[in-house]
N, C-alpha and C positions, 0 to 999 in steps of 0.2 A: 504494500500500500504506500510504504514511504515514495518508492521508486516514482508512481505516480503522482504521489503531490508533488514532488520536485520537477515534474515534468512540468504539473499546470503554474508550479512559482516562474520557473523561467519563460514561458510562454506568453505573449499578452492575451487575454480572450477573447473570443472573437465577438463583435458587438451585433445585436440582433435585436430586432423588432416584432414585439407581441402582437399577435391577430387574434382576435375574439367576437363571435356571436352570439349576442347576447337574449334569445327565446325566452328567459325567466325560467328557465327548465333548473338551475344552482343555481347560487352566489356564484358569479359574475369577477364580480372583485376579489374574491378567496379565493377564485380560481386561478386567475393571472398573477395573485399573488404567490401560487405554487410552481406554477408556470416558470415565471420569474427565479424560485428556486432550484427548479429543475434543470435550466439554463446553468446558473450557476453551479450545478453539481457536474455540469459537462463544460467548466468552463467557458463560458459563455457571459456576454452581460449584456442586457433587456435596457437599451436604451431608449425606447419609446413602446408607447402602447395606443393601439387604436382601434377601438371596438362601437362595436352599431346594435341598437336594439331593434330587432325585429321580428317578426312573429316565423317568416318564412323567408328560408335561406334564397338568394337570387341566382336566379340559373345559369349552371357553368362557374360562379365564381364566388359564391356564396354572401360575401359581401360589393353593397351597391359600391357600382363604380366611384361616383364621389368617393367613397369612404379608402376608394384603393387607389385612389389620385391623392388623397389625403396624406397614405400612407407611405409611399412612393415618393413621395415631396420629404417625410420626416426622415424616410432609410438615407435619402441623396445626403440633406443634411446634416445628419447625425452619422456618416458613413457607416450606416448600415450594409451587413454583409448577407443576412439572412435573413428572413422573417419568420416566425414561428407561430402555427396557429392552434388554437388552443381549443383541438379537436378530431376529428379525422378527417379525414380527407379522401377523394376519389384522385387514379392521376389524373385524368382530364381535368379535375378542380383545380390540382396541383403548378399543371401547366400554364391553364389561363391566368389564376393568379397569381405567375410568374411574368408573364408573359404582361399582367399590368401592371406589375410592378418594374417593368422595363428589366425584364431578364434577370430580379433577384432571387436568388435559390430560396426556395417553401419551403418545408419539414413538418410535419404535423406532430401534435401532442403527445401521438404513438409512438411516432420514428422516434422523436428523441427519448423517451423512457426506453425504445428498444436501444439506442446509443449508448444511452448509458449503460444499461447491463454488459452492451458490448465490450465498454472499455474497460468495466468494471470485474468482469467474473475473471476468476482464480482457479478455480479447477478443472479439470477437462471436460467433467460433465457439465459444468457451469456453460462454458465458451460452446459445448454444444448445443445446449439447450438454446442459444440465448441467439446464433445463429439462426438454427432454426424456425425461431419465432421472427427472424428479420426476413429470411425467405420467405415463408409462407407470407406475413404482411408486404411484403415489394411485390410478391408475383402477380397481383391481380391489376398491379399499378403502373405494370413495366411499360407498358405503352403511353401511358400517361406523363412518368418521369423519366424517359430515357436521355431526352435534353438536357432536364437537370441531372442525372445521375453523372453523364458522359462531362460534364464541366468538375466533379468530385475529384480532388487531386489525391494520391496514395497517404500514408502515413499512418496515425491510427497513434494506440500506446494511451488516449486521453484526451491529447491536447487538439482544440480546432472545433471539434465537436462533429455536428454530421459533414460539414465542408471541410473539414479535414482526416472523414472518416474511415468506412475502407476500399476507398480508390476501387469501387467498380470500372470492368472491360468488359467489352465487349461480347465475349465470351461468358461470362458469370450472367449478364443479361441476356441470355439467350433462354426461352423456357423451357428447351431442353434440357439443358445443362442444372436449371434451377431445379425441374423438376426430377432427375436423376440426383442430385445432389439431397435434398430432402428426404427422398427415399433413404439413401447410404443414412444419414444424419438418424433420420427413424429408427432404422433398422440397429445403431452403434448404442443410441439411449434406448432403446427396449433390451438390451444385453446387459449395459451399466443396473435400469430399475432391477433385473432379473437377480443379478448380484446384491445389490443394493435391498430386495428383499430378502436373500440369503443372512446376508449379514443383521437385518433386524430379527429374523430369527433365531442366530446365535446369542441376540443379545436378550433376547427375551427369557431363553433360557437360563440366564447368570441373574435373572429374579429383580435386575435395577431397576428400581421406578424411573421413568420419563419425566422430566419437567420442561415444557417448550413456553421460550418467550418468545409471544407473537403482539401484534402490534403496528399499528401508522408507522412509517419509513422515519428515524429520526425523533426519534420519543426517549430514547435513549437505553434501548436493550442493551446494545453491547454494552454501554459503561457501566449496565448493572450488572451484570453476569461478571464481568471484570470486579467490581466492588463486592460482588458474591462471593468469587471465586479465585481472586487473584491477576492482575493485569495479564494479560497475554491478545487479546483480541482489540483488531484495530479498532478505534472510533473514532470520526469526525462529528461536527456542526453542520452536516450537509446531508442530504437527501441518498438513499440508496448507500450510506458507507460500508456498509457489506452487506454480501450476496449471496457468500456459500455458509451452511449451515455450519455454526460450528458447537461441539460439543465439551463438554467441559465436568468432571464428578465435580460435586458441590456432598457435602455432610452436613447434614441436620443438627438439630440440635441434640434429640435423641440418639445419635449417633449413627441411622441410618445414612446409608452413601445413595447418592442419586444421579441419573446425569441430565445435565444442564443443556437443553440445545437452543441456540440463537437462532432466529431462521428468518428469511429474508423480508424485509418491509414492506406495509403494503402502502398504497397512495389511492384516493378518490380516482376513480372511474379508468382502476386499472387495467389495461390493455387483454381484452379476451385472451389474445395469443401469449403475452406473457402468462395470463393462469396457467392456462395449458400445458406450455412450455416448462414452465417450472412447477409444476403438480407433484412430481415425486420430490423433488424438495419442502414442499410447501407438504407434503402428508407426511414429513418427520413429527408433524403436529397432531395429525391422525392417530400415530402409533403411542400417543404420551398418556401416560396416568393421570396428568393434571396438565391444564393450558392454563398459562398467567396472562391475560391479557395487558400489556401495558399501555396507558397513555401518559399523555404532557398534560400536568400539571397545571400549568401555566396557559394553556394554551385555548381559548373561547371554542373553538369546533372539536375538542377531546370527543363528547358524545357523537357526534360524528364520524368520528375518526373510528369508536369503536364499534358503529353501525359497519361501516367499511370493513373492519377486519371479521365479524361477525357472519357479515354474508361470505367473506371466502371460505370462511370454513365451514360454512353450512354445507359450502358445495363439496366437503371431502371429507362426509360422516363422520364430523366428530361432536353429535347431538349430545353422546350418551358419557363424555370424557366430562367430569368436573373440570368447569372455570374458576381463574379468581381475578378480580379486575387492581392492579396497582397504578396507582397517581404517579408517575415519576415527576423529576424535576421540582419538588415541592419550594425547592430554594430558590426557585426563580422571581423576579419581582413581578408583582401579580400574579402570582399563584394566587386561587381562592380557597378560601377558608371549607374545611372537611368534616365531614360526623367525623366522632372519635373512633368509629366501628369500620368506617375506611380505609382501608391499604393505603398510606401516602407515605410517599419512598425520595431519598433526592442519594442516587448513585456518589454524587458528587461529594455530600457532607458525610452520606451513610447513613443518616436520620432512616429511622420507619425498618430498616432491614432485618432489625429484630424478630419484628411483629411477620414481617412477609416468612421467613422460616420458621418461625413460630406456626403460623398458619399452615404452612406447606405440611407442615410436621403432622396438623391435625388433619387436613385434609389427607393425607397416607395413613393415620392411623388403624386403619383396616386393615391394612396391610402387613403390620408388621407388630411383634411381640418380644416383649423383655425378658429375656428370662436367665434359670439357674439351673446349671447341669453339674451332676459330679458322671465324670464316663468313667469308667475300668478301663486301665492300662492297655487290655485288650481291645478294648473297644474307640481308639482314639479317633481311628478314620470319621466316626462319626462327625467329629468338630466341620468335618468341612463344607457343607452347607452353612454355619455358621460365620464361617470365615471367609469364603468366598462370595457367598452371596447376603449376608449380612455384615455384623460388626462384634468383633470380640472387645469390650470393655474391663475386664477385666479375665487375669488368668494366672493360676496357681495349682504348682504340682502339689498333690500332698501326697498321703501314705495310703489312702484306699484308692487315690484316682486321678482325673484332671478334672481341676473345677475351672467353671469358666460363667461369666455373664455377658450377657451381652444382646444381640437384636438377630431377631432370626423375621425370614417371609414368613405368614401364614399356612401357605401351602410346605411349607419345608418342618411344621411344628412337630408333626406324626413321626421326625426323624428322630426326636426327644423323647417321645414315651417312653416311660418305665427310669428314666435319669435324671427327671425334674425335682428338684430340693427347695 
């Protein structure tokens, strides 16, 4: 992650202009305000904005001409490189209102959240998933953007954003090639999920509770998992700062061990093909004993935010997995004031973290049981359910036996009868 910031310090960003149609269908202004940071998370910076309220989009270019003469005048000014519109787009949209804005490259609201993933994932499955979701979104537009795409110089790494993205040829635009290419891509992540289910099976069997933090892009998961668990996990101030799930044991207070999975943010009126695309990431949350839902604190659209995370997960059965909703960022100026019965957490000072394992603790207490065994010297193997997939708290040899306390799974107690003291 360092690698890329340093890429975007040394870089200037490229300067871009907001497009938005305003139907009343959101907030309008919250949107471009995310807009805006989205830009910024693909270095970028949103130096004007120009939007139109009207019931129905105008045909071919969605906003009236005035509004795209309007705009076209602020990019000349403002040396504007790109416009960005804060929605989807067809490519004959893309083209015409290129085409009035005198030849300056479009991108829509999709493209660049699919940018960003692109510059952003880390692991192989990542980089293929995130592809995939750029193909399938560019194939039905290649006729559309091929003007623009063929003006797209090489590069990549972060910096530029989609005009300096990944240098499409000739060849890559060809729907042959896309469509061949898709397939391959299909067919490599249906092998990884295959695996990728194997291994949730092995894990299942070593009896560790799941705990996934899920949550709005930017609420600040990782710096809580980090303030859970120990710094090791990138975090920025920026949208999308990680993408690949990571996992992390955290220990309770009871002493049970659990693992911790981070998993990637979600954002308002997130991109179909990105669900899709990232589904077997996104059901590390499926597979959890408990989902924490995090939001900001501080921040007036939190219930929003976690209407948005809510419905994703709706979409990957996890009705029947207990929830618990945490307030992050409680330290921020305007944070609002909380019932006492509420999870409010600030990663930063560590305030609330108590209560949140505390909670976690009760929320698995089904799960798992304290207890006292004395085994026969004969019998020592037995310990290892207790120690593998639980937590030995205490242990002492003595002269009848091995005595030991500690936290065993429910389902592993039947290993203890007849040794409980």
């Amino acid at each position: 992650m360092s690698e890329l910031y340093d890429i975007l310090v040394e870089t200037p960003p490229t300067k871009v202009i907001l497009l938005a149609l305003d139907q009343g269908l959101w907030d309008c202004e919250r949107s471009l305000a995310e807009l805006a940071a989205l830009c910024e998370a693909n270095h970028m910076e949103a130096v004007a904005e120009v939007t139109q309220k009207r019931q129905t989009p105008e045909t071919g270019i969605v906003l009236g001409s005035g509004k795209l003469e309007e705009a076209a005048a602020a990019a000349a000014e403002l040396g504007a490189e790109c416009a960005v519109f804060d929605g989807e787009l067809t490519g004959s949209q893309i083209r015409n209102i290129s085409t009035a804005l005198g030849g300056l490259e479009v991108i829509d609201r999709t493209m660049l959240i699919l940018e960003i993933f692109r510059s952003r994932a880390v692991t192989n499955e990542g980089k293929l998933q995130t592809e995939l979701a750029l193909l399938r979104y560019r194939l039905p537009r290649l006729q559309g953007m091929g003007e623009s795409l063929s003006r797209q110089g090489g590069g990549g790494g972060g910096g530029g954003g989609a005009r300096r993205g990944a240098g499409e040829t000739k060849l890559e635009l060809d729907r042959r090639h896309v469509h061949a290419r898709i397939d391959a891509l299909a067919e490599k992540l249906a092998e990884m999920e295959k695996r990728r289910g194997e291994s949730r099976k092995a894990r299942a069997k070593t009896g560790m509770p799941v705990v996934s933090l899920v949550g709005y892009t930017n609420v600040g998961k990782s710096s809580l998992m980090n303030a859970l668990c120990g710094p090791s996990v990138a975090e920025a101030d920026m949208l999308f700062a990680t993408l690949d799930p990571t996992s992390r044991k955290l220990v309770l207070p009871s002493g049970m061990a659990v693992l911790l999975v981070d998993t990637v943010g979600f954002v308002s009126r997130l991109p179909h093909n990105l669900v899709e695309a990232f589904k077997s990431t996104l059901e590390e949350a499926a597979w959890s004993d408990v989902i924490v839902r995090v939001a900001d604190a501080g921040d007036e659209q939190r219930e929003k935010q976690l209407a948005v995370t809510d419905e994703v997960l709706d979409g990957l059965d996890c009705a029947d997995i207990p929830r618990l909703t945490v307030y992050n960022k409680c330290d921020k100026p305007g944070a609002l004031s909380f019932d006492p019965d509420i999870l409010l957490t600030s990663a930063k000072t560590g305030y609330g973290l108590d209560k949140l394992l505390a909670k976690l603790d009760e929320t698995l207490s089904d799960r798992v049981h304290t207890i006292r065994i004395l085994l026969p010297y004969d019998k020592l193997g037995l310990a290892a359910p207790m120690r593998e997939r639980g937590s030995v708290q205490l242990e002492e040899y003595r002269e009848d036996g091995l005595y030991l306390e500690g936290i065993v799974k429910t389902e592993d107690l039947h290993c203890f009868e007849g040794y409980l003291v």
